[in-house]
N, C-alpha and C positions, 0 to 999 in steps of 0.2 A: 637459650631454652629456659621455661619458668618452671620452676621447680613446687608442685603443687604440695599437700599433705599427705599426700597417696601416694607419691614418690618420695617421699622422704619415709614414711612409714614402714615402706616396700625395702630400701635401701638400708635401715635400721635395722629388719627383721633379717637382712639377706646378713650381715655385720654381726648378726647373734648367731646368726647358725654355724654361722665361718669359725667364732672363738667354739662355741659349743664342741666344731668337728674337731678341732685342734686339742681342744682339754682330755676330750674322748681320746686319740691317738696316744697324746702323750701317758694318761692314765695305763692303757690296755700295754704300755712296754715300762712299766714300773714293775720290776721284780719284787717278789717281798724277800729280803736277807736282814735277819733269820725269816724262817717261816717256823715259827713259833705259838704261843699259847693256845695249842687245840689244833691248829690251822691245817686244812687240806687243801692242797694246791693242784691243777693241772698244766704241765706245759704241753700246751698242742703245735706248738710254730717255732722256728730257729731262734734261740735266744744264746748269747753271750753273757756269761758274768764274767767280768775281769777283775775277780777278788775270789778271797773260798766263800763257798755255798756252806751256810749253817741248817740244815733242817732241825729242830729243836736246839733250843739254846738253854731256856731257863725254864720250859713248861715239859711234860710229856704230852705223847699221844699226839705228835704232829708228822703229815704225810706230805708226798711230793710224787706225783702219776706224771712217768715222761708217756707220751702214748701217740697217737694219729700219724704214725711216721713221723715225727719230727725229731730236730738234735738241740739235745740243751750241752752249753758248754760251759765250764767250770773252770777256773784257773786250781782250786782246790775243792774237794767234798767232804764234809766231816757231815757224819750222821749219828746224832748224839752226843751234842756237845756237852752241854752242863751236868753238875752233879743228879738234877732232879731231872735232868731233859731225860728220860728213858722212852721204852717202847713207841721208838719213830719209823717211818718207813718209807722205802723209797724205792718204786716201782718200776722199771723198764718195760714196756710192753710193744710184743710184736717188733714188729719192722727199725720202731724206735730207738734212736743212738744217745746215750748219755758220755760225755767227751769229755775227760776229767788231765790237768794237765797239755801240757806240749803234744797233744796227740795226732802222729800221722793216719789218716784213714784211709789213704789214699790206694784202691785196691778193694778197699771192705767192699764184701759182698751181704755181709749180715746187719742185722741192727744187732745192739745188746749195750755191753759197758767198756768203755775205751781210756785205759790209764798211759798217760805219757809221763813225760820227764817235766820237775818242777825247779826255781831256780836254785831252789838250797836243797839240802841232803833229806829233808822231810817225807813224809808220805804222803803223795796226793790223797788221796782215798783213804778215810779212815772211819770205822763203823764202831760204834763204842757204847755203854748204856743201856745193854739189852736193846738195841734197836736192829731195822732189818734192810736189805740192801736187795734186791732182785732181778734177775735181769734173762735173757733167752742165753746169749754168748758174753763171756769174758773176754779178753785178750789186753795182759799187763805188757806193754813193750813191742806194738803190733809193729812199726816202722822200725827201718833199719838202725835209726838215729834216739832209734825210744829207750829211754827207760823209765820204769814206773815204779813206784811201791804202793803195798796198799796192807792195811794193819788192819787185823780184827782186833777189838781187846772189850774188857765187859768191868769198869772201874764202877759200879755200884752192887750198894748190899743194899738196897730198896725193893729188889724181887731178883726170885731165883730166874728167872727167867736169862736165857743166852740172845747173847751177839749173833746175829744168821749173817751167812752169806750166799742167797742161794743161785744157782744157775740151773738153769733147765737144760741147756743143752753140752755146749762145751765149754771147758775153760784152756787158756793162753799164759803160759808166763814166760814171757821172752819170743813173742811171734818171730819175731827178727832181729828185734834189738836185744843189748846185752845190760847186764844188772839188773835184774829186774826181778820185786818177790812179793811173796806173800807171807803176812806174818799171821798164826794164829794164834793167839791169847790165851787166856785161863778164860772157862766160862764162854766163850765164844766156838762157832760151829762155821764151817765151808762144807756145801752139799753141791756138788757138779754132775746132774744128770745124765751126763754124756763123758768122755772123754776130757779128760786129764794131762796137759804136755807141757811137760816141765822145757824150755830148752830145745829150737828148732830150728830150722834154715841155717842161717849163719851166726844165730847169737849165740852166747856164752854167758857163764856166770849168774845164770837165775836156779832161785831155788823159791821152795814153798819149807818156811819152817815155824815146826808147830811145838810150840812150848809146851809145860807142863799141865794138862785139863784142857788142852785145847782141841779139837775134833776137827777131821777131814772124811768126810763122807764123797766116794768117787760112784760111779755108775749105779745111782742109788733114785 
């Protein structure tokens, strides 16, 4: 077969779109870590990070929308990492599952926020810098095999403003698994819309403990 200029033109353009569609792919599953200077982010589809999630590192005023029914999964969360990263936030919407640690969901009927067990003694989930954390349902230690931590703390004097943690509906510490807590800080707030259950089915050993200026708002 003779291969004219039209066929070769045809075959070059079909060769750009091909790289073009692949650049496109590989682009749209680049997470940004940190999501940083300003930056608002939305994840709408199953994503994996196998490292911790920084939302704000060195800037303030950076956001993260879990949202359209999807699950982002986290090996860690800190939200508010640097001294100056303050007022960050980070949404859970609807249906949508944010999956922070080892976490079993196996069962879940809800979307919300889902803390398991990490491989050192750390706190998966940690909200710090005046920044805010959101979600429908909590549940620290939902599988039998879970455990989770999770830390509010508020380490700047750059604004009076607190650490939130808020839930709309209910919150979980120790769904089934055992060890499992919540720390509240100086300067930091937990508000649970719904119901409060320290310690349930078969686990043991969870508590919610609130230091000195730390606040727990329950069916509020």
């Amino acid at each position: 077969m003779k291969y004219t200029n039209a066929h070769r033109n045809r075959f070059a353009l079909q060769h750009l779109c091909t790289l073009a569609a692949t650049l496109c792919a590989t682009l749209s599953f680049a997470y940004p870590n940190p999501i940083d200077d300003g930056m608002s982010y939305t994840n709408s589809s199953s994503t994996n990070i196998t490292e911790t999630l920084l939302v704000g590192h060195y800037n303030p005023g950076n956001t993260l929308i879990v949202n359209n029914s999807s699950t982002l999964e986290a090996e860690k969360l800190v939200v508010g990492n640097g001294e100056y990263s303050i007022n960050n936030l980070v949404s859970v919407e609807g249906d949508a599952l944010l999956m922070v640690g080892e976490s079993d969901t196996n069962g879940l009927a809800t979307g919300g926020i889902v803390v398991g067990g990490v491989d050192d003694d750390s706190s998966a989930l940690v909200v710090d810098h005046a920044s805010k954390l959101e979600g429908e349902y909590l549940y620290v230690g939902f599988g039998t095999n879970d455990s989770g931590k999770v830390e509010l703390s508020n380490n700047t004097d750059i604004t009076d403003d607190l650490s939130e943690l808020n839930i709309a509906q209910d919150a979980y510490v120790g769904h089934a698994g055992s060890t499992n807590s919540i720390t509240i800080n100086s300067k930091s707030i937990m508000r649970v819309g719904g119901m409060l259950t320290v310690g349930s089915a078969s686990g043991s050993n969870n508590y919610v403990n609130i230091n000195k200026d730390g606040i727990l708002f329950v069916n509020s």
